[in-house]
N, C-alpha and C positions, 0 to 999 in steps of 0.2 A: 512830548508829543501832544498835539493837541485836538483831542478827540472829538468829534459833533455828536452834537445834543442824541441821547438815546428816543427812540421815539417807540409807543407803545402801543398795541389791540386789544381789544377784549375777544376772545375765543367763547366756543362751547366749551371748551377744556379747561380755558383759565386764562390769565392777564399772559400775554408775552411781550417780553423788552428785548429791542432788535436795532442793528446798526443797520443803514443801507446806502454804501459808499461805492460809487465808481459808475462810470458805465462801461457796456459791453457785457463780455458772458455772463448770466447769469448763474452767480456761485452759491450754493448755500451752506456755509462754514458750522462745523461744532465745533466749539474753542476747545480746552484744555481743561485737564484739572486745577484748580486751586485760585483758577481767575479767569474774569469774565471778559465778555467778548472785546472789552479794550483791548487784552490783551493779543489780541488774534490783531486787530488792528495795527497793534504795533510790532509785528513780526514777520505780516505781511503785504509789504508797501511793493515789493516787488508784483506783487499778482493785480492791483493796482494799476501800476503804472503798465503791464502788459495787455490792459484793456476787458480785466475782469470786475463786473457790479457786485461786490462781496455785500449779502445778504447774511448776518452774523448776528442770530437769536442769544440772547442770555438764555442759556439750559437751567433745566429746572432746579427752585432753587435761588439761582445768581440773581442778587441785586433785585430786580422789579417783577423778576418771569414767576410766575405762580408756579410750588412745590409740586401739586397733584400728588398722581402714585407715586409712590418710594419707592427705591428699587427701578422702577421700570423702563428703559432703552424708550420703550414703543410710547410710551406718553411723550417723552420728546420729540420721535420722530412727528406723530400726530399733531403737537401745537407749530412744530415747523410746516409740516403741511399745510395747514391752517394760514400760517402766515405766506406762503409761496400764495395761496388763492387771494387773500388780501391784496398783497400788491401784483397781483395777476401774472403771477409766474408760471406758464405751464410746464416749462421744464430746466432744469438745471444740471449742473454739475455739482456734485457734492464729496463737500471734503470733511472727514474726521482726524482731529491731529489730538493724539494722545490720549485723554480721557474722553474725548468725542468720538471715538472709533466705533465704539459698538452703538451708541444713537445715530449716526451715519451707517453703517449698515444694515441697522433696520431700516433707516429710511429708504434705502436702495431694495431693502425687502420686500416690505409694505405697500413701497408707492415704486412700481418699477417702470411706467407711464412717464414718472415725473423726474426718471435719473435719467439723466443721460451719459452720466460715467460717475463712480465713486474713486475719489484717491484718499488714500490712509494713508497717516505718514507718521511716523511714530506711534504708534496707533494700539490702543489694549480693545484686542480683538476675541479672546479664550477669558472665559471666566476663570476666576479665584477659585478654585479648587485643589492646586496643588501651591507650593511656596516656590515653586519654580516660574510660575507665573508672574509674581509679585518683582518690586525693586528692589534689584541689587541691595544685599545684604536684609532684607525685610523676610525672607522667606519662612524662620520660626515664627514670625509673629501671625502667620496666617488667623490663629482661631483668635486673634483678638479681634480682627476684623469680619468675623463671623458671627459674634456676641453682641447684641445691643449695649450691652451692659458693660463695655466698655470703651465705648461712644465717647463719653466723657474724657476719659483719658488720652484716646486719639487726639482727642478734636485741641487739648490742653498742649499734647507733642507738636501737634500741628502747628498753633499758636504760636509756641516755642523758637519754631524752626522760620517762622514768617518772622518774626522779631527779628532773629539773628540774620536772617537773608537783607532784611531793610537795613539795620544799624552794620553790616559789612556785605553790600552785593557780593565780591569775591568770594562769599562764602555759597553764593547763590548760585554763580558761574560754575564752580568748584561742585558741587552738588548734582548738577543737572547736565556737566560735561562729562563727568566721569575720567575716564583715560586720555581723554581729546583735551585735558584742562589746558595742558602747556604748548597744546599746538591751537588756542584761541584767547590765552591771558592778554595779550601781547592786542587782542584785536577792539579796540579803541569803540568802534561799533558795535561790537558785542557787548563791554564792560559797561557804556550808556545804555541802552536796551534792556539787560539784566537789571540794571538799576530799576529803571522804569517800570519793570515785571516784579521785581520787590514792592514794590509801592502797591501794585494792583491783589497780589497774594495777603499783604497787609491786611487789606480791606478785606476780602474774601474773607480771611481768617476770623475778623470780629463779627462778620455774620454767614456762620460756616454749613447752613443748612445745602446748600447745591455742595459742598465739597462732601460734606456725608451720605446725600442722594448718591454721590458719586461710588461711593465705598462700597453702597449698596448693592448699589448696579454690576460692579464688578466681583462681588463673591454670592450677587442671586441670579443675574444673568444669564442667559444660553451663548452670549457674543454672537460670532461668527458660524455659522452651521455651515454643513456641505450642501452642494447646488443651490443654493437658496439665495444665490445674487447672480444675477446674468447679462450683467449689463458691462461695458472695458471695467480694468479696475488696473489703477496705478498704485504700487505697495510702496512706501519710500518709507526705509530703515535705516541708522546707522547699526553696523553690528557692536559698535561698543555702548550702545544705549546703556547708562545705569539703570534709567527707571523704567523702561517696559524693555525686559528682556525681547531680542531679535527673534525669540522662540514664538514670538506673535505674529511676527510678519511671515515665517515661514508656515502659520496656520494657516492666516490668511489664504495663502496663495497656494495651499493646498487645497481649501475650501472654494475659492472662485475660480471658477473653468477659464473665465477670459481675463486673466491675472495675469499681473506681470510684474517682476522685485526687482527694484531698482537698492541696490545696497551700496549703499555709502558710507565715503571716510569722511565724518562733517565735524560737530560738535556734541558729539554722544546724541544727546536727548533733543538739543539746539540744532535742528539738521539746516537753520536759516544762517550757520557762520560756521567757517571751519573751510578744508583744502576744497571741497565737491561742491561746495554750498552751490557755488554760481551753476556751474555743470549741471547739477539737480535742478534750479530754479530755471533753469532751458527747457530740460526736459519737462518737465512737470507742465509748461507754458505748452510745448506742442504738443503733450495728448490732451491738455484739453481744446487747443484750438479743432485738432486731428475728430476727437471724440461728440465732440458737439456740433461740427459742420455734420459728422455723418449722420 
């Protein structure tokens, strides 16, 4: 895939590096853990082509966007604001997919003026506090990612696991689909894709400070609180997600009054390949067309 040129601001807050692709709705995307906003780029060509401007920050951390607070949802949400005034955005649609879930919710917090709908989609929305929270089979390891002082170690597993995902994507596929693996091996546009998402986690891995922000954020965070989003809100889960247990989305959507769960059979984690995928990528197209005309 062939990405364009990241381009950069300088904030009160600190430097941010942002993609801004497309015209029409004005989206403003939080990528994922492990990789930066290329990667959002490369999984969502569909939103794209249905006439969405995907405005896609490197979160704090990734590549060029300055670390700031550690820990903190709400620093990100603020140098995205930031950047929405720059390029003179008054209002958007915002979306959290995975490890951007709870900085998209704050934004939809903080700036309720500037939401006009939040969709989470796979989305860690409940802080780290119990291992029930965490990915499939991670749950003992809770107090490692509790401890500073063993940052190291993580960040070496991580390392680890980015090698092995590069030097065999199927391993990658395999990981991130969970029980969906053999109802998407077979999917030729998935297995290229995966590839290209190894390559981008590669990179993350050698400079892993936004993947640790990340860590951060999810065991010192408040995530998702009750009433405290009021604006539509689109949940899109698969229920066999390995790595953000479904037990997210059904916080979610107990937490926002104007919430609605779309639960899906796609590709576990991968909800962009799989039996629903398309089905999902309809829906997900009219509420925001639905939610921003209103």
């Amino acid at each position: 895939m062939l990405v364009p040129n990241q381009q950069r601001i300088e904030t009160p807050h600190g430097d941010v590096e942002y993609l801004d692709v497309g015209t029409g709705t004005p989206t403003l995307y939080f990528h994922g853990t492990g990789a930066g906003n290329d990667a959002a780029l490369l999984l969502e060509q569909s939103l794209l082509k249905s006439g969405c401007r995907l405005v896609v920050p490197n979160r704090p951390g990734y590549h060029g966007t300055t670390l700031g607070r550690r820990g903190s949802a709400k620093f990100c949400a603020d140098l995205a604001a930031e950047l929405l005034t720059h390029l003179a955005i008054s209002r958007a649609v915002v979306i959290g997919t995975s490890g951007g879930g709870m900085p998209a919710a704050c934004f939809a917090q903080c700036y309720p003026d500037r939401t006009a709908a939040l969709i989470l989609q796979c989305a860690q929305s409940h802080k780290w506090n119990d291992g029930k929270w965490l990915p499939q089979g991670l749950g003992p390891a809770l107090f490692l990612f509790r401890h500073r002082i063993f940052t190291p170690f993580l960040r070496w597993q991580n390392t680890r696991h980015a090698k092995a995902s590069h030097r065999q994507p199927i391993t990658c596929l395999r990981r991130m689909s969970g029980s969906r693996f053999l109802e998407i091996r077979d999917d030729l546009n998935a297995v290229q894709q995966i590839s290209e998402l190894a390559e981008m986690t590669l990179l993350c891995a050698a400079a892993p400070a936004g993947i640790q922000n990340d860590w951060a954020i999810m065991v010192g965070d408040n995530g998702v609180a009750h009433e405290t989003i009021g604006c539509p809100t689109l949940i899109i889960h698969d229920r066999a997600d390995p790595l953000v247990p479904f037990l997210h989305a059904e916080w979610s959507q107990s937490c926002i009054r104007k919430s609605r769960l779309l639960a899906i059979q796609a590709g576990g984690h991968l909800i962009w390949f799989g039996k629903e995928s398309t089905f999902m990528q309809a829906k997900r197209v009219a509420f925001i067309r639905e939610t921003f005309a209103a």
